[in-house]
C-alpha positions in Angstrom: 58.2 -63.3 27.9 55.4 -61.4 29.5 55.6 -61.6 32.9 51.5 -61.7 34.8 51.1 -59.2 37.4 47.8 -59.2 40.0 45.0 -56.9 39.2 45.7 -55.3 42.5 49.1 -54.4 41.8 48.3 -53.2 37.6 45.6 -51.3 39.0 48.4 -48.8 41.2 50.1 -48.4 38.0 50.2 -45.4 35.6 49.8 -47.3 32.7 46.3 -48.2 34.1 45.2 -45.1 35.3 46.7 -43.5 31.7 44.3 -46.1 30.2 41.2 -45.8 32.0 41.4 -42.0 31.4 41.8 -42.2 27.9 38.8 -44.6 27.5 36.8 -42.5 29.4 35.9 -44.4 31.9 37.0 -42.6 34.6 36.3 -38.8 34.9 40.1 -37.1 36.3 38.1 -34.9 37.9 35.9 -36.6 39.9 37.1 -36.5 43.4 40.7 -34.5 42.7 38.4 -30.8 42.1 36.4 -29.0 44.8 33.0 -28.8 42.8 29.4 -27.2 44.3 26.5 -27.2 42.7 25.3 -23.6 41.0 22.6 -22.1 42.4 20.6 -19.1 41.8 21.6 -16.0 43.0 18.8 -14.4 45.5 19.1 -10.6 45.5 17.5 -8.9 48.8 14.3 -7.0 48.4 15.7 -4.1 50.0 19.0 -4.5 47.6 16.4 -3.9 44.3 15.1 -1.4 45.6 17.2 0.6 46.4 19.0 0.3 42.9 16.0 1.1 41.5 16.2 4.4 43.3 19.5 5.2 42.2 18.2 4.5 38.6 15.4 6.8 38.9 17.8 9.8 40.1 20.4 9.0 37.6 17.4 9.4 35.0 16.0 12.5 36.7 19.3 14.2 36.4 20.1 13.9 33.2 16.5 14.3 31.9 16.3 17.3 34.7 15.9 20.7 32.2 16.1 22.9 34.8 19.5 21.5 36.2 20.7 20.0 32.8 21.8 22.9 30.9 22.5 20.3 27.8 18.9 18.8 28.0 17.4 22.1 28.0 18.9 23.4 25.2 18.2 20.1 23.7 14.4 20.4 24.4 14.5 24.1 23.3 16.3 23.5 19.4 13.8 20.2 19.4 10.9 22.6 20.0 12.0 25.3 17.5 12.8 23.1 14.7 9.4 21.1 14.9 7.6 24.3 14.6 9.9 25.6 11.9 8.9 22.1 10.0 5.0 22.3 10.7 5.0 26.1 9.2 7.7 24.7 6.4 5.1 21.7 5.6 1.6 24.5 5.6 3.8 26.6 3.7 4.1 23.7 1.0 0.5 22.4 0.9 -0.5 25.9 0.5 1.4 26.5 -2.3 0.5 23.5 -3.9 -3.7 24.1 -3.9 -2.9 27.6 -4.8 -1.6 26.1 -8.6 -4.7 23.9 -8.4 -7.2 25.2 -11.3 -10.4 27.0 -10.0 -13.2 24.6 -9.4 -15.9 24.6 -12.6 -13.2 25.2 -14.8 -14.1 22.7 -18.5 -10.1 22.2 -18.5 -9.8 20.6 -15.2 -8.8 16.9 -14.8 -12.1 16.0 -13.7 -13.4 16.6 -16.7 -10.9 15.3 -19.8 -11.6 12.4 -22.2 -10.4 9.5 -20.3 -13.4 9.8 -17.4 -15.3 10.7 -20.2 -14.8 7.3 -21.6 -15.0 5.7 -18.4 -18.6 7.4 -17.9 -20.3 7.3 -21.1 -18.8 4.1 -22.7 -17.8 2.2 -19.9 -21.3 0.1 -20.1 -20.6 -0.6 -24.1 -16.9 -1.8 -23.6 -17.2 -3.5 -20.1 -20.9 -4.6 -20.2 -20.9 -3.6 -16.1 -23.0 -1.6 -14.7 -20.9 -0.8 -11.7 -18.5 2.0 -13.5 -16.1 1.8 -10.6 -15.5 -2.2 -11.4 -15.3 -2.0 -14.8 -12.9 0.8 -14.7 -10.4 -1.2 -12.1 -11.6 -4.7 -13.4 -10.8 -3.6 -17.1 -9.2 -0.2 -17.7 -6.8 -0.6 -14.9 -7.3 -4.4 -14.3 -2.7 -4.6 -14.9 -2.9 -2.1 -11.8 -5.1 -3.9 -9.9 -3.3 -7.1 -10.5 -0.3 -5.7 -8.8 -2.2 -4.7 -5.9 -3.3 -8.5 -5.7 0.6 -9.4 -6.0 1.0 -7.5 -3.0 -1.4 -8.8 -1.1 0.3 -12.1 -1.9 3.8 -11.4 -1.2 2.8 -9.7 2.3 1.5 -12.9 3.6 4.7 -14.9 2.1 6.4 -12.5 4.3 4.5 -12.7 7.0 4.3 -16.7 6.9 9.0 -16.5 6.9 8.7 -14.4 9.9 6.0 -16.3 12.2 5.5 -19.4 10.7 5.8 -22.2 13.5 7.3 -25.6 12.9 4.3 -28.4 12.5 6.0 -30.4 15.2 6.3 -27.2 17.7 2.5 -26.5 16.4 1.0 -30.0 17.3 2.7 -29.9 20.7 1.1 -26.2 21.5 -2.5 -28.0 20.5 -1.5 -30.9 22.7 -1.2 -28.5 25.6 -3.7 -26.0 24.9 -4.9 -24.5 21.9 -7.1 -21.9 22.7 -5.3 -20.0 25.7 -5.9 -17.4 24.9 -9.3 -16.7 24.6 -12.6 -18.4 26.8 -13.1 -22.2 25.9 -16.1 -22.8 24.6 -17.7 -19.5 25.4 -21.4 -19.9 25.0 -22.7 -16.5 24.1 -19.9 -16.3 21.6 -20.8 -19.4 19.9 -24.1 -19.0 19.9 -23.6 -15.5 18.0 -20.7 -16.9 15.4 -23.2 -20.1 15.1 -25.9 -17.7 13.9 -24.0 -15.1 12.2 -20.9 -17.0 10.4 -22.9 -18.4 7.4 -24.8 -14.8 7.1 -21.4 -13.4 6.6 -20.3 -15.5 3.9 -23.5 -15.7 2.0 -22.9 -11.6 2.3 -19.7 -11.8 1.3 -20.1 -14.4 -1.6 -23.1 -11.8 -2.8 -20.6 -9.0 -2.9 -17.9 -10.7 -5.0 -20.9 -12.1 -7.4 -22.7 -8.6 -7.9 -19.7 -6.7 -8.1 -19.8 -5.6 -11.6 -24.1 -4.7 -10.8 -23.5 -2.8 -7.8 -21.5 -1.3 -5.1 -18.9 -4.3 -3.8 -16.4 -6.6 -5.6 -13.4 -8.7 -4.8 -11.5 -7.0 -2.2 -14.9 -5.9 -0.1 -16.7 -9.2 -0.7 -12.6 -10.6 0.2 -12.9 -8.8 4.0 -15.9 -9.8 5.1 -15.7 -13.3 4.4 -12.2 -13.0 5.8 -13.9 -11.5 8.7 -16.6 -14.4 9.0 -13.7 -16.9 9.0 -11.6 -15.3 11.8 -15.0 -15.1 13.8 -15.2 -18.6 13.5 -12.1 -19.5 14.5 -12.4 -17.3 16.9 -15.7 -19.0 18.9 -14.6 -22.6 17.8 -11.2 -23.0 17.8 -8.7 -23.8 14.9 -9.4 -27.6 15.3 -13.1 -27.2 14.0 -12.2 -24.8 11.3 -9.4 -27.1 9.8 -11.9 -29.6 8.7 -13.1 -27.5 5.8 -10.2 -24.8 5.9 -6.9 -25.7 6.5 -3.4 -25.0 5.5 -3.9 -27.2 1.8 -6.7 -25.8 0.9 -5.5 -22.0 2.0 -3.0 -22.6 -0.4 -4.3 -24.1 -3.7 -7.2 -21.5 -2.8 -4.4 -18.9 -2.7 -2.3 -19.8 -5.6 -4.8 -20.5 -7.8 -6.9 -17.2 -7.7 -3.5 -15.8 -8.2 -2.9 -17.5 -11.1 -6.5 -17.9 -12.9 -6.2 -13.8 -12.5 -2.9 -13.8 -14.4 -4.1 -16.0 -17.0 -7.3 -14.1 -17.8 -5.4 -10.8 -17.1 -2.6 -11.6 -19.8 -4.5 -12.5 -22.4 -7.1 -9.4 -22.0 -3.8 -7.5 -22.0 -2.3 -9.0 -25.2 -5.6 -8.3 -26.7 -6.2 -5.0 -25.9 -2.4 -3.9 -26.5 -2.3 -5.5 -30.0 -6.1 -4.3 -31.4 -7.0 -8.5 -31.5 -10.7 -9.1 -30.6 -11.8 -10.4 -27.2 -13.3 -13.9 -27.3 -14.7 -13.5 -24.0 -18.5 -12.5 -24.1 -19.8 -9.4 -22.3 -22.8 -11.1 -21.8 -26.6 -9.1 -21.0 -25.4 -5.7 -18.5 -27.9 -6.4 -15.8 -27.2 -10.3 -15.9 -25.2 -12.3 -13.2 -23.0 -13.5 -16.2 -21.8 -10.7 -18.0 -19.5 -8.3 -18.0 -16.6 -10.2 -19.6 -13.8 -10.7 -17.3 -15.1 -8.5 -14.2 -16.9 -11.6 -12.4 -14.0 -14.1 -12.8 -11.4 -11.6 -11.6 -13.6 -10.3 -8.8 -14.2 -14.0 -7.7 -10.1 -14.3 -7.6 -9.7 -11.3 -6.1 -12.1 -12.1 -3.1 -10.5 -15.5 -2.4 -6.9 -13.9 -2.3 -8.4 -11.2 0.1 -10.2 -13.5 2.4 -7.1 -15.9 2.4 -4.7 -13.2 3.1 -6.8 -11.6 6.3 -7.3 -15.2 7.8 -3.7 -16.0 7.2 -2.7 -12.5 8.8 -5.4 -12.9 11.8 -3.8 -17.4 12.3 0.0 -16.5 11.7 -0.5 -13.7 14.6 -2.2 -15.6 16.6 -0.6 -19.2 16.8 2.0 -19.4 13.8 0.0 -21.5 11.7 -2.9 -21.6 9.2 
């Protein structure tokens, strides 16, 4: 039989204390260690100064030419070999124009059959009047595509290594979201007010008349990138993510990507197995012609413009 002890008397036992502990109600602890409070070490002016000092000389006397025997024979073999390299590199470049063919010479690159072709039947096979686009819209359009590829893979880059999580994002808005620049600057949204849609009117006009005259995708691309970073810019990313915001930066993004692919690939097969082109050249001179210049060039602008307002919000808060 169990014999029933007072709570007075259990409680001086080990079997108690054993108990308690284990539970955790108890810290062990609590009252048996000498504990203080950490607090943060104050250094004296005078003591960070003074180290500071003692820096400085060690740095003088080891950066010291004139009392460093090392460091100046350091600074001299640095000196000698940089100039050795700059007369090294003239040496080469000279070289190199001196095999260049004499200028007016009929056999010179300038003048073979494939700017030939570009030149005198770039019009017949591109229906563009802009020789430059229909050389890198049709000619070249594969290398152009992997210039657009790049543009696309340098903001996927970008977004891994500053993208900011949306919870950490909302509570930066929350707090402020335009530190750092003047809250509702007047003169500067009075001049984006004014000048924003003239930029992307501009810059839609570029990408449309890019195959009539000077512009295309990737100029038409910058400045309406340029017009949406001013916006942002005078009014905040609040007021810009009602008609531009991370969703539509993305099927924007992805789907120029892929419309140019499409249209690329099968102007590619064509071409590389002799089959005829379905797609009309249209009138040269006309807003629709030129085959597959326009639709490429309107790709080509959206990736641009995405990719600098991506560049310009990733930098500047983490976010699109």
């Amino acid at each position: 039989m169990s014999k029933l002890r007072p709570r007075e008397e259990y409680e001086k036992t080990h079997a108690f204390r054993f108990f308690r502990w284990l539970s955790g109600s108890k810290d062990p602890y609590v009252g048996e260690v000498e504990m203080q409070v950490q607090q943060t070490p104050t250094v004296p002016e005078e003591t960070i100064i003074e180290r500071m000092r003692e820096s400085d000389m060690i740095r003088d006397k080891i950066y010291d030419k004139e009392l460093n025997k090392t460091a100046r024979i350091f600074h001299k073999i640095y000196i000698t070999i940089a100039i050795l390299f700059c007369f090294a590199l003239v040496g080469v470049l000279l070289m190199t124009v001196s095999y260049l063919p004499p200028s007016g010479d009929p056999s010179n690159p300038v003048n073979n059959v494939v700017s030939e072709r570009y030149i005198e039947q770039g019009l017949q096979e591109t229906g563009a009047l802009n020789i430059v686009s229909g050389m890198i819209l049709t000619y070249r359009a594969f290398d152009t595509f992997g210039e657009t590829n790049v543009l696309f893979i340098a903001t996927c880059c970008v977004m891994i290594l500053l993208m900011v999580d949306d919870a950490i994002l909302k509570k930066q808005e929350a707090i402020n979201d335009r530190r750092f620049e003047p809250k509702n600057d007047a003169i500067l949204q009075g001049t984006a007010f004014v000048l924003c849609p003239i930029i992307f009117i501009f810059g839609i006009y570029i990408i449309l008349n890019g195959h009539l005259s000077p512009g295309g995708g990737f100029s038409g691309g910058a400045i309406m990138g340029a017009g949406l970073i001013l916006y942002v810019s005078a009014f905040g990313f609040k007021k810009t993510q009602r008609f531009f915001n991370e969703h539509i930066y993305k099927i924007a993004k992805i789907t120029a990507l892929c419309m140019y692919g499409l249209i690329g690939t099968y102007f590619y097969m064509t071409g590389a197995n002799g089959i005829e082109n379905h797609i009309p050249l249209g009138i040269p001179g006309h807003i629709l012609s030129s085959g597959i210049i326009l639709p490429i060039n309107i790709c080509v602008g959206l990736e641009v413009a995405c990719t600098m307002y991506a560049f310009y919000a990733l930098f500047r808060r983490g976010g699109l």
